[in-house]
C-alpha positions, 0 to 999 in steps of 0.5 A: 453530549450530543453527537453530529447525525451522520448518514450512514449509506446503504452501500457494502463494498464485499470482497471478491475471493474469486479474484485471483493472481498466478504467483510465482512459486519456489520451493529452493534449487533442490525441488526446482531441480527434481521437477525440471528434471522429471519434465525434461524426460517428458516427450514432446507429445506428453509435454503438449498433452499436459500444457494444452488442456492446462491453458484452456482451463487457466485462460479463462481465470487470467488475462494472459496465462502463457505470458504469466508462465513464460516469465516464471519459466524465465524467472528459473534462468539461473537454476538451469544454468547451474544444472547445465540446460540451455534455457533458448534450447526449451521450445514454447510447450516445454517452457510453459509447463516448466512455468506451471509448476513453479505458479500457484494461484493466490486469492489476494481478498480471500481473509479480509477487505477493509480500511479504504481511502477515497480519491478523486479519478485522474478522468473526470471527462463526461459526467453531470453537473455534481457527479464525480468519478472516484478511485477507492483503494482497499486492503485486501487479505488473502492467504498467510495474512498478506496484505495487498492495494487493490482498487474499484471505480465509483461514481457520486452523483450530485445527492452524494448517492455513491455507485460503486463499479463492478470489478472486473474479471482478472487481476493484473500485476505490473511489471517491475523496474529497479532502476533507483538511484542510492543516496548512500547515507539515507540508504544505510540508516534505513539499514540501522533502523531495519536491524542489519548487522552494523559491521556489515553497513561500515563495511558497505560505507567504504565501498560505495560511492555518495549514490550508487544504482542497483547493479553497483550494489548487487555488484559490491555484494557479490565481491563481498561474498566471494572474497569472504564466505561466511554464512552469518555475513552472508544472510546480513549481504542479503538483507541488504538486497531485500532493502535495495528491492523497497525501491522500484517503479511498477507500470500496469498495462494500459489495456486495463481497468484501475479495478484489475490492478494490485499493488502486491509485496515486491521486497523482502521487506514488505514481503508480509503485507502492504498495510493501510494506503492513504492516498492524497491529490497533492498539488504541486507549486506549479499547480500541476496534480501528483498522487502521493500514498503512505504505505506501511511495508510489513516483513513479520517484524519491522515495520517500513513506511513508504511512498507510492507516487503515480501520475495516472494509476498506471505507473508507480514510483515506490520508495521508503522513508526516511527520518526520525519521523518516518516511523510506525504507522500512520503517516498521511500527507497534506495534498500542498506545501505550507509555508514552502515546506511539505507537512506530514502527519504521523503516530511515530510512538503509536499512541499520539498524533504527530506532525513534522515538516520537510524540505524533501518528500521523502526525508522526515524530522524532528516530528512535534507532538499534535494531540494525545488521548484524551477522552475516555473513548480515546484513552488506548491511542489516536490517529488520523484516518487520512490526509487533511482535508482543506476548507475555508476554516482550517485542516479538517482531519477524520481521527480514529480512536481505541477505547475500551474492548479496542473498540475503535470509532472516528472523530474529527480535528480541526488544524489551522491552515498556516500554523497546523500545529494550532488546534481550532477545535476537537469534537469531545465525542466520536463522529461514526462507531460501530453499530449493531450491524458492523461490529461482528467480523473478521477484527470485531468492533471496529470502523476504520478510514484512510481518506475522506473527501468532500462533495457537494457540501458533504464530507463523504467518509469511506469506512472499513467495517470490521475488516469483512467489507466497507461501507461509506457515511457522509456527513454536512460540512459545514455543521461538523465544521460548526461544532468543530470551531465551538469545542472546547479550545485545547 
C-alpha cells in the first residue's frame, strides 16, 4: 500500500532546562517552626547580609524574586499564628528570607517536552498576505515526573516555512482565584469516581445546599471535623478539599509573553502532572471565538479530565468534567456545535475511538463507539491526536495508533459533518511514523500530536518526537482528503 508523501520540517522544537519556577516548598509545621525560629534569632543586620546578596543573584533568574517570596512568606500565616508571632510585625528583610527558605527553584522542562497542539494567535494583526501567527502548547517534564502546559509563538508563512520564536527568560505563574460555584450533584459524583469514602459524600449531601461556593464547603469541613475527630475522616475531609481546588481561574500578568507562562498542577488532584492539552478555536452560536482545551489532571493514580477555558491566553477558567464520558484520557472538542449539541471526542476504555454529545460543555454521556483497532499497526489501541479539523468533505481527524514494540504512529479519519458518527473513510496504512531520526529518546519510537491545523491548502501537523523535543510535518490537504474518501468504507 502506498503511503501519502508528508514533508517532514526541518524544524526541532528543544527544551530549555534553564527555564526555571521559584515553587513554594513545605516540609510540615514542625521543620517550618524550627527554621522560622532559627531566623527570628537572627539580627537585623544578619537578616539584611543574608537576603541582599540572595536577591541579587536570584533577580537575575525570575522576573520579580521579592514578590515570589513575599507571597510564600505569606503562604505561612497560619504556622506563625499557631506559633504566637505577629506576621505584620516582620519588617520587608525578615519576611523575604523567611520566604527563602520555604521557595525552591523547579526546572519544569528538564525530563522531557513533547506532545504539542497547535493554534491559531488571538492577534493576527500586522502580518503578509499568507503568514499566520500560532500559539503551540507543549508538555513539559520536569523534576518527579511532573507535567505542566507551557507554550511558544510561531509565525508560517505563506510556504508553510514554520519559525519558531524564541523563549523568553523567565516564567511566570498566575495567580490563583477559587472563586467557583458547586453543583452539588456533579460535585459528589465526581468524588465517587476520584474514590472518596461514600459515607463521607452522604453525609456531605445533607449538608450542602444545590450549589454552594468554596468558603460553604471549607466552612462544612471544618464543622465536620470539630465536631467528630477521626483521623481516617479526616483524610477523606481532605480529599474533598483537593476535589474543590480542580476548579479555579488563573490570570497571567499582562506584561507578559504567552512563552513566559506555565500552567502548572494547582489541586491535589493534578498534583502529579497536567498531561496532553488539546487546544480547540471554537466558535460560538454567536460567531464570537472561545479557547477551549482538554486536559488530563494526574495525582499518581486517578486520572481527571478537565476543561481549560481562555479568551486571550492571559486568563483561564479551569474545571473538571463530568459524565459517563469524561473518562480517561483523550477527550478532544469539535471547535462548533453540531445539530445544536457540543460533540467530543474521547478514548473512554483506552482502546477505541468514542464520540458523544451534550447539551453542556462540561457534562458528558452516553459515549458511542467510533472506531476500534483495526489494522495490524493499530492492534494495541487508537485515538485521536486533537480536535477535528473542519473541511468541505467532513471532520478531518489526526489518529495515533500502538502496534507492535509500542511503536506509535498517525493516521487520519474522515467523519461526516452532520452525522460524525458516519466514517467516510480511514487511511489502511499510517500517515507519519518514527523514522531513524526520531525513535530514540526519552519514551523511544514514538510520534505524537495533540492538534493540527490547516494553512495554505496544507495540513500543518505538530509532533512530539519521543518525548525529548518536537518537530512539525505537513502534508497536501486535498490529496489526504482524496485518498481518504477512496479507502475502503467501513
Amino acid at each position: 500500500m502506498m503511503r501519502l508523501p508528508i514533508e517532514r520540517k526541518h524544524v526541532k522544537v528543544y527544551p530549555d532546562p534553564k527555564r526555571v519556577i521559584a515553587r513554594f516548598f513545605f516540609n510540615g509545621d514542625e521543620r517550618g517552626r524550627e527554621v522560622i525560629n532559627k531566623v527570628m534569632t537572627l539580627t537585623d543586620e544578619q537578616v539584611f547580609n543574608i537576603i541582599s546578596p540572595l536577591l541579587q543573584e536570584y533577580s537575575k533568574r525570575h522576573r520579580n524574586i521579592t514578590k515570589i517570596l513575599s507571597r510564600h512568606c505569606k503562604k505561612l500565616k497560619p504556622l506563625f499564628e499557631k506559633m504566637d508571632i505577629d506576621y505584620k510585625d516582620l519588617d520587608t528583610h525578615r519576611s523575604l528570607l523567611i520566604g527563602s527558605y520555604f521557595t525552591h527553584e523547579y526546572s519544569i522542562e528538564s525530563a522531557a517536552f513533547f506532545n504539542p497542539s497547535i493554534i491559531e494567535d488571538p492577534d493576527q494583526s500586522n502580518l503578509e498576505e499568507g503568514e499566520k501567527r500560532l500559539i503551540i502548547s507543549f508538555r513539559a517534564v520536569g523534576e518527579g515526573h511532573i507535567s505542566s502546559i507551557v507554550f511558544r509563538r510561531a509565525l508560517i508563512d505563506r510556504n508553510n516555512n514554520i519559525t519558531v520564536i524564541p523563549a523568553g527568560n523567565y516564567i511566570d505563574e498566575a495567580e490563583i482565584i477559587r472563586n467557583a460555584s458547586y453543583n452539588k450533584k456533579l460535585f459528589l459524583d465526581k468524588g465517587l469516581i476520584a474514590l472518596i469514602n461514600e459515607d463521607v459524600l452522604k453525609e456531605l449531601d445533607k449538608k450542602l445546599a444545590d450549589q454552594f461556593d468554596y468558603a460553604t464547603l471549607k466552612s462544612v469541613i471544618a464543622e465536620s471535623q470539630e465536631l467528630e475527630p477521626d483521623p481516617l475522616k479526616d483524610i477523606e475531609l481532605e480529599k474533598v478539599l483537593w476535589l474543590s481546588d480542580s476548579y479555579y481561574e488563573i490570570i497571567f500578568s499582562m506584561d507578559t509573553d504567552i512563552s513566559d507562562r506555565v500552567i502548572f498542577p494547582i489541586s491535589e488532584f493534578e498534583r502529579k502532572g497536567i498531561e496532553d492539552a488539546r487546544f480547540v478555536k471554537f466558535i460560538n452560536d454567536d460567531g464570537s471565538v472561545t479557547y477551549y482545551a482538554t486536559y488530563t489532571a494526574y495525582d499518581g493514580h486517578i486520572i481527571i479530565p478537565k476543561l481549560l477555558k481562555t479568551k486571550d491566553f492571559y486568563d483561564f477558567t479551569v474545571g473538571p468534567l463530568f459524565g459517563d464520558g469524561a473518562q480517561n484520557k483523550n477527550l478532544a472538542l469539535f471547535p462548533r456545535k453540531i445539530n445544536g449539541k457540543y460533540a467530543m471526542l474521547s478514548r473512554i476504555d483506552g482502546v477505541n475511538n468514542y464520540i458523544m454529545y451534550s447539551n453542556k460543555i462540561n457534562v458528558w454521556e452516553n459515549p458511542i463507539k467510533l472506531q476500534e483497532p483495526k489494522y495490524n499497526w493499530e492492534f494495541v489501541q487508537i485515538g485521536n491526536c486533537g480536535s477535528p479539523i473542519e473541511t468541505e468533505e467532513g471532520w478531518l481527524i489526526i489518529t495515533h495508533a500502538v502496534g507492535p514494540m509500542r511503536r506509535y504512529c498517525l493516521s487520519a479519519c474522515l467523519l461526516d459533518l452532520e452525522d460524525p458518527t458516519i466514517e467516510i473513510g480511514r487511511l489502511e496504512e499510517p500517515l507519519l511514523i518514527p523514522n531513524p531520526d526520531e525513535r530514540e529518546g526519552y519514551v523511544p519510537n514514538v510520534v505524537y500530536s495533540c492538534g493540527s491545523i490547516v494553512n495554505n491548502e496544507h495540513l500543518i501537523i505538530p509532533y512530539g518526537l519521543s518525548d525529548y523535543s518536537s518537530s512539525f510535518a505537513s502534508v497536501d490537504l486535498k490529496a489526504l482528503l482524496d485518498k481518504l474518501k477512496a479507502s475502503p468504507k467501513p
